[in-house]
Structures are given as structure tokens and as C-alpha cells.
RONUKE-840580 format. One record per residue (C-alpha): residue in one letter; x, y, z. Coordinates in steps of 0.5 Angstrom, whole numbers, plus 500, padded with zeros to 3 digits. Each point is the difference from the previous one (the first is absolute). Example, Ala and Ser with C-alpha at 12.3 -4.5 7.8 and 13.67 -1.06 7.14 Angstrom:
% RONUKE-840580
PT, rest, xx, yy, zz
PT, A, 525, 491, 516
PT, S, 502, 507, 498
% end
This chain:
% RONUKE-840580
PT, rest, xx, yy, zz
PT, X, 407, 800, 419
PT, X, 500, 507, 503
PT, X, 494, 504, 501
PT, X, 500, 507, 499
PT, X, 495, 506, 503
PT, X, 502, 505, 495
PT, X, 494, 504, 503
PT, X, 505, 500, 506
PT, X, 507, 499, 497
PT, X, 504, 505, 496
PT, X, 500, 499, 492
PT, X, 507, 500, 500
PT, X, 501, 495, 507
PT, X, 496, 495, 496
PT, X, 505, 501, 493
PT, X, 505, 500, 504
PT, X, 497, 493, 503
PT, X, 497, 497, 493
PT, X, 507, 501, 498
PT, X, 504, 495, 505
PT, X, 494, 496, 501
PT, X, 501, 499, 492
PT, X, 508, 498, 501
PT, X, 497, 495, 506
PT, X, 496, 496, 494
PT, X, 493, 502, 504
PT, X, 495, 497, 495
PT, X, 496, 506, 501
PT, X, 498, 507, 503
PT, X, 493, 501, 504
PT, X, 497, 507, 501
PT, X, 494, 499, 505
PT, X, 497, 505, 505
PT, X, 494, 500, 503
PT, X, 498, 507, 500
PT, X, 501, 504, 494
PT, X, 499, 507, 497
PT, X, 500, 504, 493
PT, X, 503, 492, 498
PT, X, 501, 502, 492
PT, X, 504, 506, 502
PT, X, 504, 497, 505
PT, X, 501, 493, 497
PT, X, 501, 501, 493
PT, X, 507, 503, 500
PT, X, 502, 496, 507
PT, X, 499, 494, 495
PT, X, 503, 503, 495
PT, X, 507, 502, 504
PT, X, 500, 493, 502
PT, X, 499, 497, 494
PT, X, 506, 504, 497
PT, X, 505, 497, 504
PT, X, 498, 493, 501
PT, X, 498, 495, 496
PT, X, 495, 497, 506
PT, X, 493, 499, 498
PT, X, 496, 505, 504
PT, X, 494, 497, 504
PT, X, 494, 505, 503
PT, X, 496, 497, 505
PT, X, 495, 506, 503
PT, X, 493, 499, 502
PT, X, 495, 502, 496
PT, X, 494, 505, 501
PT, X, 493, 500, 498
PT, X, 499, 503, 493
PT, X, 506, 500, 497
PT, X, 504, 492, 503
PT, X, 507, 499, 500
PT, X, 505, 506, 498
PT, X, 505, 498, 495
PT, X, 506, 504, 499
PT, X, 503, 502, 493
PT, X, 507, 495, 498
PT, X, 497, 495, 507
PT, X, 502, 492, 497
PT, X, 493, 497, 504
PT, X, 495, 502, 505
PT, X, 498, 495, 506
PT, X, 492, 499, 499
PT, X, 498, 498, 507
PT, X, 494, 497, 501
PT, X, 500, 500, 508
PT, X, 496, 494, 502
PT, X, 499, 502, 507
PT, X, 496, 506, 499
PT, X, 494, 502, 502
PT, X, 500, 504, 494
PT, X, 498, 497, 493
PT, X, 503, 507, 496
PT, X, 507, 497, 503
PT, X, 499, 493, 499
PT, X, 498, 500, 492
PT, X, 496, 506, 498
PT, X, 508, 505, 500
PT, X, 502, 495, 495
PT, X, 494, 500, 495
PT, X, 500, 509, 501
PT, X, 508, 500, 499
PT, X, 499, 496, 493
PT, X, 495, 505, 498
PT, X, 505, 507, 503
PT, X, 505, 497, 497
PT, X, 504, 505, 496
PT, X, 501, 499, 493
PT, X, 496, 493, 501
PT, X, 498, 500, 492
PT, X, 507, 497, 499
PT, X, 501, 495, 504
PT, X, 507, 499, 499
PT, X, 502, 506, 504
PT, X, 498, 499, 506
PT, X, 504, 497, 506
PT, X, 500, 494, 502
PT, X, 493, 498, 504
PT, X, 502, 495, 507
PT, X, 494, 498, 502
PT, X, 501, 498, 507
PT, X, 498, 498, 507
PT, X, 501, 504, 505
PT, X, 499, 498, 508
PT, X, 502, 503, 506
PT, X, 503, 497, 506
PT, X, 500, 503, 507
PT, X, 496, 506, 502
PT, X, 500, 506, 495
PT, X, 495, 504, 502
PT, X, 503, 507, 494
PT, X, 499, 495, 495
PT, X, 493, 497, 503
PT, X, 498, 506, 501
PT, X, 502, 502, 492
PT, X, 498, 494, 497
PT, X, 495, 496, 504
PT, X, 505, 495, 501
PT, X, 500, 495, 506
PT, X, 506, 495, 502
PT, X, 500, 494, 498
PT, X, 500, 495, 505
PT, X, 505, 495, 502
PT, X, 498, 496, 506
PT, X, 498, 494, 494
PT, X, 500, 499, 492
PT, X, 492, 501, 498
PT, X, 501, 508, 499
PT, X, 506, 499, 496
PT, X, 498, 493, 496
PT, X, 494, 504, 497
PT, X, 505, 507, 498
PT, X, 504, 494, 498
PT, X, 494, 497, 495
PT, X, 498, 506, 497
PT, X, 507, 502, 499
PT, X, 501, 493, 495
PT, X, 493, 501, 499
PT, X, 501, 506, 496
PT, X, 507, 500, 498
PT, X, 503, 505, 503
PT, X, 507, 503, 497
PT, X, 502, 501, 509
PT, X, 499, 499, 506
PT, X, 502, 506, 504
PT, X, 501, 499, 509
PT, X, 500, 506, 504
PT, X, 501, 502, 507
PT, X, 501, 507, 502
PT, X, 502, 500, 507
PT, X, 503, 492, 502
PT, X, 502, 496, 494
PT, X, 497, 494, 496
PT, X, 500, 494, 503
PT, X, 504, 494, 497
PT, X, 496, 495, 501
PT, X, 495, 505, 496
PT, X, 505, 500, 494
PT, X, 501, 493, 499
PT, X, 493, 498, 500
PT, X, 498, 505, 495
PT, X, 506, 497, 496
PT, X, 498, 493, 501
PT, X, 494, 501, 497
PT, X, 500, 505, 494
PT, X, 502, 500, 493
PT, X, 507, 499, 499
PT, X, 499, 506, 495
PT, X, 498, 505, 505
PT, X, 504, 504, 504
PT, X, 500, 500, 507
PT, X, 502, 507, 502
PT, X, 502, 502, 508
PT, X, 501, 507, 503
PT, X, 499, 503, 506
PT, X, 505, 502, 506
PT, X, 507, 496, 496
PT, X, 505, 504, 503
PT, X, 507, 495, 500
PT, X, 502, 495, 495
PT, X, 498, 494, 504
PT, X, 492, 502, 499
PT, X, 501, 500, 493
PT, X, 503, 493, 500
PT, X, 495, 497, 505
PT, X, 494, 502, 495
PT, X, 504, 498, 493
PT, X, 501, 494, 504
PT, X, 492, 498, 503
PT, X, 498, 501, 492
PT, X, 500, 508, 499
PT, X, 502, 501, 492
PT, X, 502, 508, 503
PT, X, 500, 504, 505
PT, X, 500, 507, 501
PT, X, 503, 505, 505
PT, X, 498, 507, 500
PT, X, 501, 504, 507
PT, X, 507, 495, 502
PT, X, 502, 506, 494
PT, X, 497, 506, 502
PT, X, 506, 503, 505
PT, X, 507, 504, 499
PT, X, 504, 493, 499
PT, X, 496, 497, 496
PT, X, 506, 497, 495
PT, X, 503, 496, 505
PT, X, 493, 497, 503
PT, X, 498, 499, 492
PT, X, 507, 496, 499
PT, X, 499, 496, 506
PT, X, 492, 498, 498
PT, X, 502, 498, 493
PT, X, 507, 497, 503
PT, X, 505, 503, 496
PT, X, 506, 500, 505
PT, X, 505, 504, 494
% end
């Protein structure tokens, strides 16, 4: 599943990928950044140009800031809610989910908002640009204890998702196949972070991952061939 910064990546390189991303038969498309300005002005259209050329849902998959909560853009399918469980920040635990519910536009009338994914999300390995942002620490995988209590909380609290990140290394498998091991069979395991080749995708779906996004293995002139080799189309 392809992650698009649309704060970094042209609008008309994201219709081109959104487009043969749909051919490949990808179950989706993610715009997600980390830094983000003027996000209405900039989003809705960029979501609209995407959607106008492809059938792929449109998840949207941004941080949320204080007094407003998680953005949400015109035509986006559904919006992954992170609760990060590893932060010194209660506002980025639980307390930007209940301000998005109050924010949201339109909330009158339920039937027309996106999708709301609430999901665990957890870091691996250092990263201090989204310490720095959000509080987080990484989790620990020198043992279980951590991650069997963010595991706990996860079923306890029926989370739709949970979403394993790394920034600069990569999720370790061991870590996949223990979450999978011991989560709901109906949710879903998401894995990102530093997936640039067809073999880390197929490691990750084999350790337990339900999906697995690539962002930067995309962003360079020869994207097309890198985007037919991730995905395994030799045609």
C-alpha cells in the first residue's frame, strides 16, 4: 500500500501513481505527512484529482493539533485515528480523538463523515523528529512486557488497527509475528517504514502483517519500474 506526502509530492505525480496503483489492484491509497500547512486548501483538491481518476479508497493519516484534532479532507474514504500509547502526551494518546469527534465538520450527520480507524500506533527505533512532535518513545524489543501491555489495551479496547512504524531502520519481524500471534483476528496489522524492494513486503505479509506501505521507495524519477518490482508485476 503506497504512502503519498502530498505536502512533498506533486498533485499530478500522485494522479499519475493513483492511477496505476489502481491497475496493480492495491487495496488502497495513504496521504500522510508529518508536517502540514494550509491542509483544506491544499488537500481537498489534491484528494479530489485522485479520486477522479481512480476507484482506490483514500486514507488520510496526519497528526493532529491541539484545538482542532485530526484534519479531514473533502472525498477522503477514512482517517487513521492514532492513539500513540508510547507518548508522554496524553493529548496524543486519547484526548485528539474525542477533539476530532467535536471538530468534525458536518458532524450533525454522521452518515457523512469518512471512516474513523482508531488505531494503535507505535514506533520502533529512534526518532527523534516524531519524539520531538508528539511525545513518542520507541518501543522497546529487548523483551515482550511492553509490547504484551500495548497488545492488552489493543484487545481490550477494540481497536480497528494496529499501525508498527520505524523511521529510519525497520520493524523488526519477530515484532510482526508476535502482535499478529496475539491480536483479534479481525484487526488489522499495518507495517511501514524503510520498505523498498519486493522482498521486505513479502517478509512482513509473511510474519502476520495484513498490509504494508511504502512511501519514500516511491519518491525518485524512476518510480514506475521501483513501484512494478514492489508490487511484483513483471509485465
Amino acid at each position: 500500500m503506497h504512502i503519498i506526502d502530498p505536502f512533498k509530492v506533486p498533485q499530478a505525480e500522485a494522479v499519475e501513481k493513483a492511477k496505476m496503483l489502481d491497475e496493480l489492484d492495491c487495496p488502497a491509497l495513504i496521504l500522510a505527512s508529518t508536517d502540514y500547512e494550509s491542509f483544506e486548501s491544499r488537500m481537498d483538491p489534491y484528494v479530489m484529482a485522485i479520486k477522479q481518476v481512480s476507484s482506490l479508497p483514500v486514507l488520510l493519516h496526519f497528526p493532529p493539533r491541539k484545538g482542532v484534532g485530526f484534519p479531514v479532507a473533502r472525498g477522503a474514504d477514512a482517517v487513521i485515528l492514532p492513539a500513540l500509547l508510547g507518548s508522554c502526551d496524553d493529548y496524543y494518546v486519547w484526548k485528539s480523538y474525542l477533539e476530532t469527534l467535536v471538530n468534525l465538520p458536518g458532524r450533525g450527520a454522521r452518515e457523512d463523515w469518512p471512516e474513523l480507524l482508531l488505531t494503535v500506533a507505535l514506533t520502533f527505533g529512534e526518532d527523534h523528529k516524531t519524539g520531538d512532535l508528539l511525545g513518542t518513545v520507541p518501543v522497546a524489543t529487548a523483551g515482550t512486557e511492553q509490547i504484551d501491555q500495548y497488545i492488552a489495551v489493543t484487545r481490550s479496547f477494540g481497536f480497528h488497527m494496529v499501525y508498527l512504524y520505524s523511521r529510519y531502520s525497520q520493524v523488526p519481524t519477530d515484532v510482526v509475528r508476535h502482535f499478529r500471534r496475539h491480536l483479534d483476528p479481525d484487526q488489522i496489522l499495518f507495517v511501514s517504514g524503510n520498505v523498498r524492494r519486493r522482498e521486505h513486503v513479502t517478509a512482513f505479509l509473511e510474519a502476520g502483517a495484513d498490509y504494508v506501505g511504502y512511501a519514500g521507495a516511491l519518491e525518485h524519477d524512476d518510480w514506475r519500474s521501483t513501484l512494478a518490482e514492489i508490487s511484483g508485476d513483471r509485465t
